[in-house]
PDB file with SEQRES, HELIX, SHEET and CRYST1 records, atoms N, CA, C and O in Angstrom:
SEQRES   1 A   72  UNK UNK UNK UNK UNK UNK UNK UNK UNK UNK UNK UNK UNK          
SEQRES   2 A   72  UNK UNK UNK UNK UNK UNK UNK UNK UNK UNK UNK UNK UNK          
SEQRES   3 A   72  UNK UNK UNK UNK UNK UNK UNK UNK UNK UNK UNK UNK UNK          
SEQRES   4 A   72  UNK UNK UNK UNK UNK UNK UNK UNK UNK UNK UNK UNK UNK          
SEQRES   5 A   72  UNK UNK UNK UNK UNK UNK UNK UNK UNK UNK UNK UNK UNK          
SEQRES   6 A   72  UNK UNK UNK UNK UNK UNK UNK                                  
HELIX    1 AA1 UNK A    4  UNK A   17  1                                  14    
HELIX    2 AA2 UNK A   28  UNK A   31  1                                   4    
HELIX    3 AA3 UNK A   47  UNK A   53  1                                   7    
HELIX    4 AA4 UNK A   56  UNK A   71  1                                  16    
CRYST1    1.000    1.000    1.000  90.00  90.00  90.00 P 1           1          
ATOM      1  N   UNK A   1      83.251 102.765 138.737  1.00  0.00           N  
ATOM      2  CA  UNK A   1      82.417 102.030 137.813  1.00  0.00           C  
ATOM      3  C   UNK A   1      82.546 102.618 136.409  1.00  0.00           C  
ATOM      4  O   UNK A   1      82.389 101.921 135.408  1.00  0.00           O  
ATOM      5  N   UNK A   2      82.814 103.814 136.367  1.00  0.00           N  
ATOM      6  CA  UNK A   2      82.635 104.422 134.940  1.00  0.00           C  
ATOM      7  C   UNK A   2      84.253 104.518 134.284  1.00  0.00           C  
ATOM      8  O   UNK A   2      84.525 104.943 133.160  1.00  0.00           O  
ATOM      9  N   UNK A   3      85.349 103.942 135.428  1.00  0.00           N  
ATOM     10  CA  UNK A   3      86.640 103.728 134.462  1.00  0.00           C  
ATOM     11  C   UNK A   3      86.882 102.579 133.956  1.00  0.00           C  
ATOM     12  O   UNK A   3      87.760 102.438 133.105  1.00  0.00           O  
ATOM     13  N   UNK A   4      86.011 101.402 134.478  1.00  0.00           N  
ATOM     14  CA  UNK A   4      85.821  99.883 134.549  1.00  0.00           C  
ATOM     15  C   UNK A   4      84.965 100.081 133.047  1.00  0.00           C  
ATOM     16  O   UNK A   4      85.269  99.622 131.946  1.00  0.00           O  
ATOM     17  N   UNK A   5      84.213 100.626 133.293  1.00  0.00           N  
ATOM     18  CA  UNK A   5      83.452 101.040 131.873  1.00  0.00           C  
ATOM     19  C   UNK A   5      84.236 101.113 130.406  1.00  0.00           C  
ATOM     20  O   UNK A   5      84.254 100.583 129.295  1.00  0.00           O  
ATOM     21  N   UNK A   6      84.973 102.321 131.328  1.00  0.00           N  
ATOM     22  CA  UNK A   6      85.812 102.532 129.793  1.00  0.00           C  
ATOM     23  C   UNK A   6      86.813 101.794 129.343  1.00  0.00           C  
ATOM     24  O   UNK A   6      87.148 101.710 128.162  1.00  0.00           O  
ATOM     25  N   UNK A   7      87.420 101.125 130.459  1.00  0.00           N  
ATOM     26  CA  UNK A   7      88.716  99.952 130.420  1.00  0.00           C  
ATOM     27  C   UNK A   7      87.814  98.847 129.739  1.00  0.00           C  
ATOM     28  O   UNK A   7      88.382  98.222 128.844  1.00  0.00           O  
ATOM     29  N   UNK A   8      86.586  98.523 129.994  1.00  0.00           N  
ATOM     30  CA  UNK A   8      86.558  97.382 129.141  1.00  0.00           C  
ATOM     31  C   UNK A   8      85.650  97.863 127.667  1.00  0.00           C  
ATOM     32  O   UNK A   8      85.152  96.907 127.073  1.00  0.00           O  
ATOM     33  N   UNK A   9      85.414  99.195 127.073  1.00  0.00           N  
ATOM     34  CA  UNK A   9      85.481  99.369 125.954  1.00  0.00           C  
ATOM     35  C   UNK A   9      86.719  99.504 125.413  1.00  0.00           C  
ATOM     36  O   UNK A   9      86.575  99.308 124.207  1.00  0.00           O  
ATOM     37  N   UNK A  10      88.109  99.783 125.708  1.00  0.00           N  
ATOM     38  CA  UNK A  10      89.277 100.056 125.473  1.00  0.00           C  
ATOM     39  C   UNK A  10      89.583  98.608 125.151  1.00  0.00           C  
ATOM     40  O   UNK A  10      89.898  98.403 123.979  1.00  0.00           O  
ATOM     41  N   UNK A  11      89.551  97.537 125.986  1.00  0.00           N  
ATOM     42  CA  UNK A  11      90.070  96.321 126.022  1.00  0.00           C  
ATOM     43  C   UNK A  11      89.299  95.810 124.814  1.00  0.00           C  
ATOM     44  O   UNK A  11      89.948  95.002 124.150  1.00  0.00           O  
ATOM     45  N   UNK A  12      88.050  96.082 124.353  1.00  0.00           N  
ATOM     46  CA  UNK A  12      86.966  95.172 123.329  1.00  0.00           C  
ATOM     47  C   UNK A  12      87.912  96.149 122.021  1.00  0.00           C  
ATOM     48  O   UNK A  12      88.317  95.590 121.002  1.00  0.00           O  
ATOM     49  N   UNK A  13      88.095  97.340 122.237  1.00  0.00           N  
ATOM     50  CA  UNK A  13      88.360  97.724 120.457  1.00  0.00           C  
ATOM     51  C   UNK A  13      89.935  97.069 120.470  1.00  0.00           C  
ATOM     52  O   UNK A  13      90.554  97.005 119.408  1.00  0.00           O  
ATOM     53  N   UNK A  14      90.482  96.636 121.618  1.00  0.00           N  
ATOM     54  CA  UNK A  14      92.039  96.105 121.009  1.00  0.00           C  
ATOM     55  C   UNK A  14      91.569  94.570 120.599  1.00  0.00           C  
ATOM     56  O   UNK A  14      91.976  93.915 119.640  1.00  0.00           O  
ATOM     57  N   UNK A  15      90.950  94.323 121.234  1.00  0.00           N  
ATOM     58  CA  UNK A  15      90.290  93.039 120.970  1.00  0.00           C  
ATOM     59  C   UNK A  15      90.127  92.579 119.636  1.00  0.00           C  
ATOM     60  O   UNK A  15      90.602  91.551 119.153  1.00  0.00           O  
ATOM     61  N   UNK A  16      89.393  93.455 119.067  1.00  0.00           N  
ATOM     62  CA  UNK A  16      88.819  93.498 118.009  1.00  0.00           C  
ATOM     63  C   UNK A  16      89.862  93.929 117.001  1.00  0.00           C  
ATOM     64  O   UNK A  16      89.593  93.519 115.872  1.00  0.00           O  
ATOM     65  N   UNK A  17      91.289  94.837 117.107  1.00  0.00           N  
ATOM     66  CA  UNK A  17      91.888  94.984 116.370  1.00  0.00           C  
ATOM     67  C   UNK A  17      93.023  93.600 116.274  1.00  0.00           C  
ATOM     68  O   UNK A  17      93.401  93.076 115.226  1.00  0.00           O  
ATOM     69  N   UNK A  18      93.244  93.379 117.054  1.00  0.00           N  
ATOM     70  CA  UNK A  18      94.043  92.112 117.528  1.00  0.00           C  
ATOM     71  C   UNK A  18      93.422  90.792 116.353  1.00  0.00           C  
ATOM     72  O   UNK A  18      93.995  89.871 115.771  1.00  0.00           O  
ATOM     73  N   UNK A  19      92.315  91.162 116.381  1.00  0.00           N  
ATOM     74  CA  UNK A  19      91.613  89.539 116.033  1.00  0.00           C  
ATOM     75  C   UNK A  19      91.271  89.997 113.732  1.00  0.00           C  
ATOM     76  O   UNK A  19      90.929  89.236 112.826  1.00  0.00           O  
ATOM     77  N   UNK A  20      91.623  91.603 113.719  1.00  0.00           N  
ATOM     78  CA  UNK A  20      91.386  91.314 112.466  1.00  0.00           C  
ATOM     79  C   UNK A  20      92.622  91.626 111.938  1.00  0.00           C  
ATOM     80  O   UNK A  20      92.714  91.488 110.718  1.00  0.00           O  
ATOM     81  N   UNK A  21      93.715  92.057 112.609  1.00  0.00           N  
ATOM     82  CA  UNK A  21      95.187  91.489 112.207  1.00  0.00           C  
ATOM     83  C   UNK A  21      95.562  90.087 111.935  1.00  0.00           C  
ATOM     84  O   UNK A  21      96.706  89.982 111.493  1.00  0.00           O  
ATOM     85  N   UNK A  22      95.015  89.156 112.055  1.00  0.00           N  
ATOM     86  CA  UNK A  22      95.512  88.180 112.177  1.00  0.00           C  
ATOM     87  C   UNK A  22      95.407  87.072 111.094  1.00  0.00           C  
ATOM     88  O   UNK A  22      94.237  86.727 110.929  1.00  0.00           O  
ATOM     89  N   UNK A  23      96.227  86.472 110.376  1.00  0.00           N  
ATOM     90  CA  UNK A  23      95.989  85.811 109.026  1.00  0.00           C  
ATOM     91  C   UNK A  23      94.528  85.578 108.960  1.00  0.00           C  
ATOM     92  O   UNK A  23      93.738  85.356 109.878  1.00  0.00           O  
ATOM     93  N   UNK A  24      94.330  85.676 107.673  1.00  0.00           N  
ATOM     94  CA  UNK A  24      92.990  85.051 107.243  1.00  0.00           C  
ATOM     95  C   UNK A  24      93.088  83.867 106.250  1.00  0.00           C  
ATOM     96  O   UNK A  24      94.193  83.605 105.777  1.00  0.00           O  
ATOM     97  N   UNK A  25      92.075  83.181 105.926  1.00  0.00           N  
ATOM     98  CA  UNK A  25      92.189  82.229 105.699  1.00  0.00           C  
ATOM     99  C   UNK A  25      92.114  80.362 106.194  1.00  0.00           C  
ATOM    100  O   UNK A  25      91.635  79.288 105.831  1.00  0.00           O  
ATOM    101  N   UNK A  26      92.960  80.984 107.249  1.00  0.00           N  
ATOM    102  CA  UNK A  26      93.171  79.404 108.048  1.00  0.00           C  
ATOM    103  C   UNK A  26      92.098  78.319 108.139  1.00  0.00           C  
ATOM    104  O   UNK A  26      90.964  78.242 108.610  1.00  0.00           O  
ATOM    105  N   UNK A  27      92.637  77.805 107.721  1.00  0.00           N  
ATOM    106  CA  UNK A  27      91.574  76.215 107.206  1.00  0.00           C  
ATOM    107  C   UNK A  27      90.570  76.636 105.978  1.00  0.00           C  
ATOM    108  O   UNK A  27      89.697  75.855 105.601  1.00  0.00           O  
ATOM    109  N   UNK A  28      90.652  77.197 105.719  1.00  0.00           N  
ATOM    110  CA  UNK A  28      89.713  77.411 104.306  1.00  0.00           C  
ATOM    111  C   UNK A  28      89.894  76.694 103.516  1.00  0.00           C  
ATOM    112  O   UNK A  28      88.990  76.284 102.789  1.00  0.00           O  
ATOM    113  N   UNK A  29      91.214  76.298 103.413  1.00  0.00           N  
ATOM    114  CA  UNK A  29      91.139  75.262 101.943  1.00  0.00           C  
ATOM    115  C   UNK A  29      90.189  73.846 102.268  1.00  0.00           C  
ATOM    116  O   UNK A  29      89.522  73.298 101.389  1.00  0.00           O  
ATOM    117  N   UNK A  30      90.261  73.352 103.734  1.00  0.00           N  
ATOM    118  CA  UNK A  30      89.568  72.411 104.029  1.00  0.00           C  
ATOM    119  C   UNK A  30      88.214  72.492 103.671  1.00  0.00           C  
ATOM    120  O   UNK A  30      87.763  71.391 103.354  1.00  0.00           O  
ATOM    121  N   UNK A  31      87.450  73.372 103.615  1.00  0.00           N  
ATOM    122  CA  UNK A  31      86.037  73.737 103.604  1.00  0.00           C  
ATOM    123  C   UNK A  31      85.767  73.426 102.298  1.00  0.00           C  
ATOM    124  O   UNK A  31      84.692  72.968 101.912  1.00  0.00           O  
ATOM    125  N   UNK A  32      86.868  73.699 101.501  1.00  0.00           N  
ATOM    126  CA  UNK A  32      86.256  73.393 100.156  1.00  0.00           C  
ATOM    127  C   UNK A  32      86.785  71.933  99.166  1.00  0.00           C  
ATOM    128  O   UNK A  32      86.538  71.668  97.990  1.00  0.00           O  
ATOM    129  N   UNK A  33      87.752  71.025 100.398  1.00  0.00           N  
ATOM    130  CA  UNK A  33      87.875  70.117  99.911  1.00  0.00           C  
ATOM    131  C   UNK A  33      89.430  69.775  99.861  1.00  0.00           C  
ATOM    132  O   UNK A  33      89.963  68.672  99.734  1.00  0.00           O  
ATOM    133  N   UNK A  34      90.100  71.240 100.018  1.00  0.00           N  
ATOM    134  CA  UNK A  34      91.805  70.927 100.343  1.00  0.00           C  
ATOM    135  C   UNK A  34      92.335  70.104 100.837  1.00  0.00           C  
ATOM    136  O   UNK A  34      91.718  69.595 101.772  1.00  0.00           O  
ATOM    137  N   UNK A  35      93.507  69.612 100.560  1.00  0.00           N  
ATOM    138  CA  UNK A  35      93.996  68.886 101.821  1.00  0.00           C  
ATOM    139  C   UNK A  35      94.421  69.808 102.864  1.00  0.00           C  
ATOM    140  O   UNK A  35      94.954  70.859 102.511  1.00  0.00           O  
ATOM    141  N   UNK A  36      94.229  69.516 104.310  1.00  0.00           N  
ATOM    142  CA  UNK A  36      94.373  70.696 105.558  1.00  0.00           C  
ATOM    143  C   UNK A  36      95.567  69.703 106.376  1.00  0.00           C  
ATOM    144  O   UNK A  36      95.660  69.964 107.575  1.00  0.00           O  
ATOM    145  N   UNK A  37      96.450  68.641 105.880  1.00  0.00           N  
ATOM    146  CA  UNK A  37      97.226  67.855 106.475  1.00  0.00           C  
ATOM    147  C   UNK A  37      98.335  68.900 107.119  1.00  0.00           C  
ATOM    148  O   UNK A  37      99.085  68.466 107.993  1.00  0.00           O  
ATOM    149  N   UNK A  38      98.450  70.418 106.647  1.00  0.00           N  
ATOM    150  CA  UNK A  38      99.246  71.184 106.856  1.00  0.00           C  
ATOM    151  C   UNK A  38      99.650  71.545 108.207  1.00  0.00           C  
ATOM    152  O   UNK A  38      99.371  72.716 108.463  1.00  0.00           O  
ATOM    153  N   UNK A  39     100.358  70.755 109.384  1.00  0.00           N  
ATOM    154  CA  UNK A  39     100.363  71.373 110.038  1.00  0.00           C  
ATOM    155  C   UNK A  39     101.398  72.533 110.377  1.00  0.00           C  
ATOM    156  O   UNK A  39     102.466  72.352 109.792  1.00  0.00           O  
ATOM    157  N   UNK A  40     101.360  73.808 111.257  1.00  0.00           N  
ATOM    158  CA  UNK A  40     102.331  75.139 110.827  1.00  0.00           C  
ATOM    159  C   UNK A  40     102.168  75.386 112.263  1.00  0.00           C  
ATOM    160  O   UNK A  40     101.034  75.421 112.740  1.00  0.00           O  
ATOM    161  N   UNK A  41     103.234  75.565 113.011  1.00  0.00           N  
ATOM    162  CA  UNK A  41     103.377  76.630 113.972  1.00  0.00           C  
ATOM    163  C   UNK A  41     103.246  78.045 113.953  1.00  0.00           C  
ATOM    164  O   UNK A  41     103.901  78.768 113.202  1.00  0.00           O  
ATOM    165  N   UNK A  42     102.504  78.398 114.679  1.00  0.00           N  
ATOM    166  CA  UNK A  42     103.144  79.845 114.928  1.00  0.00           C  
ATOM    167  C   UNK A  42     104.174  80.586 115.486  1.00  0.00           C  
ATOM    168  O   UNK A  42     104.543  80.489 116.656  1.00  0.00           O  
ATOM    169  N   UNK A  43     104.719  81.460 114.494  1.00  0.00           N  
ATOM    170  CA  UNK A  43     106.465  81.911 114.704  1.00  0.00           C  
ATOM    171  C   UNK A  43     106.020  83.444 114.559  1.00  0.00           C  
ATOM    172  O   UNK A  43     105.142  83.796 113.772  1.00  0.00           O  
ATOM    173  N   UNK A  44     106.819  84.442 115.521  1.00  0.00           N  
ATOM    174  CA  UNK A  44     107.042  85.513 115.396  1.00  0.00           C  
ATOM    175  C   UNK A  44     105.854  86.864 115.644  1.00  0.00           C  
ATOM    176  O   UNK A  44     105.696  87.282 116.791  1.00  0.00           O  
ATOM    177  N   UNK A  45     105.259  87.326 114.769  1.00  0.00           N  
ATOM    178  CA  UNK A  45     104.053  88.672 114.996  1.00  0.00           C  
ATOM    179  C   UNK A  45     103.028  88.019 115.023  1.00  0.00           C  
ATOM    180  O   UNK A  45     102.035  88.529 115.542  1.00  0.00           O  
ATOM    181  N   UNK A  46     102.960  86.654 114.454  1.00  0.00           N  
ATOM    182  CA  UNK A  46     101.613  85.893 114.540  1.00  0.00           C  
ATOM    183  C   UNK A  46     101.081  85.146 115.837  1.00  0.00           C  
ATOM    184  O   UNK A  46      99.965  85.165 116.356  1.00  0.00           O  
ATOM    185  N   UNK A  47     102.364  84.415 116.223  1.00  0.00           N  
ATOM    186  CA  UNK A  47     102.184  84.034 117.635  1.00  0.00           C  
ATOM    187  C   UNK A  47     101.793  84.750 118.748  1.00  0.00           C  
ATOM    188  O   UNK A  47     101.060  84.362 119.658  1.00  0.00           O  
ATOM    189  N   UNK A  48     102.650  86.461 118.537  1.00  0.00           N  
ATOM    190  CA  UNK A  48     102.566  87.553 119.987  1.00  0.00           C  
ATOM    191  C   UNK A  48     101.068  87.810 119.426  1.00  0.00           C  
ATOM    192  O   UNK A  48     100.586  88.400 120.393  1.00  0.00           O  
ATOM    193  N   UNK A  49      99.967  87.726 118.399  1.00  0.00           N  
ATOM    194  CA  UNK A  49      98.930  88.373 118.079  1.00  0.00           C  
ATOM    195  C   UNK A  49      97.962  87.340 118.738  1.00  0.00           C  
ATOM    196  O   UNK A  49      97.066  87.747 119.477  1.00  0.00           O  
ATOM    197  N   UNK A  50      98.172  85.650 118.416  1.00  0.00           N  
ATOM    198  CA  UNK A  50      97.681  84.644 118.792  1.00  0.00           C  
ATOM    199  C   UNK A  50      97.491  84.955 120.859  1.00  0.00           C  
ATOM    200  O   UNK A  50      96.422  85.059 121.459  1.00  0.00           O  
ATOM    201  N   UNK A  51      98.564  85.011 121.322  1.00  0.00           N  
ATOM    202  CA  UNK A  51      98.734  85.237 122.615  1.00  0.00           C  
ATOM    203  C   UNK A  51      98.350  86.498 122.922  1.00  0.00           C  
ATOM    204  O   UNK A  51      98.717  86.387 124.092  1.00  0.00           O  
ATOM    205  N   UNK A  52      97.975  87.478 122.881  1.00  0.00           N  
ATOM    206  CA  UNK A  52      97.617  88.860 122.440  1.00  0.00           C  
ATOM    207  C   UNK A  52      96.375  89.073 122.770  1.00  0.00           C  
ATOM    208  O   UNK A  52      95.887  89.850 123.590  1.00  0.00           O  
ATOM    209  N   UNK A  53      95.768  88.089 121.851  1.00  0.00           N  
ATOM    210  CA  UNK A  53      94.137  87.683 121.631  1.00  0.00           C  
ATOM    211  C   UNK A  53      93.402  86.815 122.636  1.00  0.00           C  
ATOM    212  O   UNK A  53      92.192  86.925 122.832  1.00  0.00           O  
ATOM    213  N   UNK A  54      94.301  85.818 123.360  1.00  0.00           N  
ATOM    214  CA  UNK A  54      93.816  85.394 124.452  1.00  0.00           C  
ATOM    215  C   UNK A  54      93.918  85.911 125.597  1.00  0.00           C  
ATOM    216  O   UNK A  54      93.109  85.551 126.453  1.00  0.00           O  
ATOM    217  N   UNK A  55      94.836  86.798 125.898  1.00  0.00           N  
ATOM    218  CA  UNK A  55      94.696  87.779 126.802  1.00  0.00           C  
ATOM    219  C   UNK A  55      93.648  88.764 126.837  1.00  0.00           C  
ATOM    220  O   UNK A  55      92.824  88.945 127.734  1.00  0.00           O  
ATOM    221  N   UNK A  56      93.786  89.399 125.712  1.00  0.00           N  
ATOM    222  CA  UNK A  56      92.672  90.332 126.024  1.00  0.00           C  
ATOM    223  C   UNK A  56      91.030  89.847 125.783  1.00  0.00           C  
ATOM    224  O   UNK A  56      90.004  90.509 125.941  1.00  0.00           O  
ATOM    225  N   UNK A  57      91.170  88.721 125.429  1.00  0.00           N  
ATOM    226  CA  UNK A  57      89.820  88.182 126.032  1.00  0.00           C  
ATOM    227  C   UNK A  57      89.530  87.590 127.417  1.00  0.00           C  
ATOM    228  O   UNK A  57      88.397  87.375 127.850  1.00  0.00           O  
ATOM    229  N   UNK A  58      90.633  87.359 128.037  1.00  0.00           N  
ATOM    230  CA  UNK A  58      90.329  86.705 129.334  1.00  0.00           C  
ATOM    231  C   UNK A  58      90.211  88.417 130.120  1.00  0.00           C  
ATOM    232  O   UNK A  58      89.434  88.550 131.065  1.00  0.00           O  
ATOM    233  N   UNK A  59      91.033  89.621 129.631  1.00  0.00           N  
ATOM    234  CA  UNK A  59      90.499  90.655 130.569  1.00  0.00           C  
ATOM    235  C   UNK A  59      89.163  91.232 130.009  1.00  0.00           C  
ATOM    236  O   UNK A  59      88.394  91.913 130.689  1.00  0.00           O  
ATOM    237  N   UNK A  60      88.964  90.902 128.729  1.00  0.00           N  
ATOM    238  CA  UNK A  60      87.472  91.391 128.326  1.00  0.00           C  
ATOM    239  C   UNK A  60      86.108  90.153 129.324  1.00  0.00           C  
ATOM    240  O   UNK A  60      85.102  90.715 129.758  1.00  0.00           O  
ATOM    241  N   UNK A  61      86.227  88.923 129.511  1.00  0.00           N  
ATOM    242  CA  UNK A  61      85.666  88.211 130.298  1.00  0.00           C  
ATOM    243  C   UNK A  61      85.507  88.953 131.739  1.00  0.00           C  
ATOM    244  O   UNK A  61      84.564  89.393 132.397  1.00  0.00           O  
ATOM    245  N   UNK A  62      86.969  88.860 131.890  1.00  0.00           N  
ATOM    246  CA  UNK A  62      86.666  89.413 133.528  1.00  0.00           C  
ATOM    247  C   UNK A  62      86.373  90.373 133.962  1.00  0.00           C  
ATOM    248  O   UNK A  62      86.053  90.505 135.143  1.00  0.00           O  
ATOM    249  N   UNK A  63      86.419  91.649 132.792  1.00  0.00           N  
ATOM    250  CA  UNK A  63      86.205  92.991 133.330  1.00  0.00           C  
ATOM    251  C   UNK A  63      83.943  93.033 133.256  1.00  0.00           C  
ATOM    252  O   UNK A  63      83.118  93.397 134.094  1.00  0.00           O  
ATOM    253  N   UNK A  64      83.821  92.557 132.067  1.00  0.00           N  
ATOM    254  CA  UNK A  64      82.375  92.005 131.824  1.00  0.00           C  
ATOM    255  C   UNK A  64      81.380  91.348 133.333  1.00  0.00           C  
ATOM    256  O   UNK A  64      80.244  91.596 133.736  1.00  0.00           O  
ATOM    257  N   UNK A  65      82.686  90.268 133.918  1.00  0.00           N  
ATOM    258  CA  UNK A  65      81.984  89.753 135.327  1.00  0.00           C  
ATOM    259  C   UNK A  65      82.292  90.692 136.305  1.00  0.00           C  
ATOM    260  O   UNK A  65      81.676  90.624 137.369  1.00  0.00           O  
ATOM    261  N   UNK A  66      83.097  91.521 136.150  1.00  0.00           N  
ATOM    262  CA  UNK A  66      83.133  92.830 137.459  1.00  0.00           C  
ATOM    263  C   UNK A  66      82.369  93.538 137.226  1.00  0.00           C  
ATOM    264  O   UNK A  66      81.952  93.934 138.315  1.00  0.00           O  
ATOM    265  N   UNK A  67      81.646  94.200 136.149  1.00  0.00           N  
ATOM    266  CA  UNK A  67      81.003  94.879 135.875  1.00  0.00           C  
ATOM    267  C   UNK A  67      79.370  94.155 136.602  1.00  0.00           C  
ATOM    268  O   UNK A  67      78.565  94.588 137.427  1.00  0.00           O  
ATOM    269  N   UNK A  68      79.424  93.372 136.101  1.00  0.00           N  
ATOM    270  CA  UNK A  68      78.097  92.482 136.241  1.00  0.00           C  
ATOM    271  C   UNK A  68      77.845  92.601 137.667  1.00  0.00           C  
ATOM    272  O   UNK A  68      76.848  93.043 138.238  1.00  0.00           O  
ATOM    273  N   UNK A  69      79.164  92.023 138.247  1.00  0.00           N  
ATOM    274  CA  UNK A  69      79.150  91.745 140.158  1.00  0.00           C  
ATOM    275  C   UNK A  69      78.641  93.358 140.855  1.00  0.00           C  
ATOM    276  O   UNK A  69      77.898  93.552 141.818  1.00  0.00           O  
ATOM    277  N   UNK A  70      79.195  94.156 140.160  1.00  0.00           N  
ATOM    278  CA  UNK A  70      78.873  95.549 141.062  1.00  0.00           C  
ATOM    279  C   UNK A  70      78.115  96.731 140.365  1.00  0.00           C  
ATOM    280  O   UNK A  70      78.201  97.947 140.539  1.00  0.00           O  
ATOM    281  N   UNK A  71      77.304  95.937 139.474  1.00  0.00           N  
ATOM    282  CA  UNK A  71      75.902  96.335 139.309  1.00  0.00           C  
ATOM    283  C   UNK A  71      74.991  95.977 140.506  1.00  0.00           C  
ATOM    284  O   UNK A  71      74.247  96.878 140.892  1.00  0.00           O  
ATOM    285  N   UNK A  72      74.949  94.883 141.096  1.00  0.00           N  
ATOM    286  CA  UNK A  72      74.164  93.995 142.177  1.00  0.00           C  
ATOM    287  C   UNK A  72      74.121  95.099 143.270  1.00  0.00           C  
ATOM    288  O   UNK A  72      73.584  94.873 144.354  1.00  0.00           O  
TER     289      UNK A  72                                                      
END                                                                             
């Protein structure tokens, strides 16, 4: 229980580094009236960060519901 612990504080700070690497900006110009017709793929360090980020939220989810389950 207490490595489950630390695996999912480990998993939340990549989490968290993952998610403030990652362009900023996106859609902002819309908010203020831009045109946002732009559409852009993601190519290269942005994409592996994009995919990156959904991973380690689906193990930050699941480690959160293991934790939860074997508290009970």
């Amino acid at each position: 229980m207490k490595y489950l612990t630390i695996l999912q504080i480990v998993i939340a700070v990549l989490l968290m580094i993952v998610i403030l690497l990652q362009r900023r900006g996106t859609g902002l110009g819309s908010a203020f009236g831009g045109e946002s017709n732009v559409y852009r793929t993601k190519r290269g360090i942005e994409k592996s960060l994009f995919i990156s980020t959904i991973i380690f939220s689906i193990l930050f989810l699941g480690t959160a519901l293991l934790l939860l389950v074997l508290q009970k």
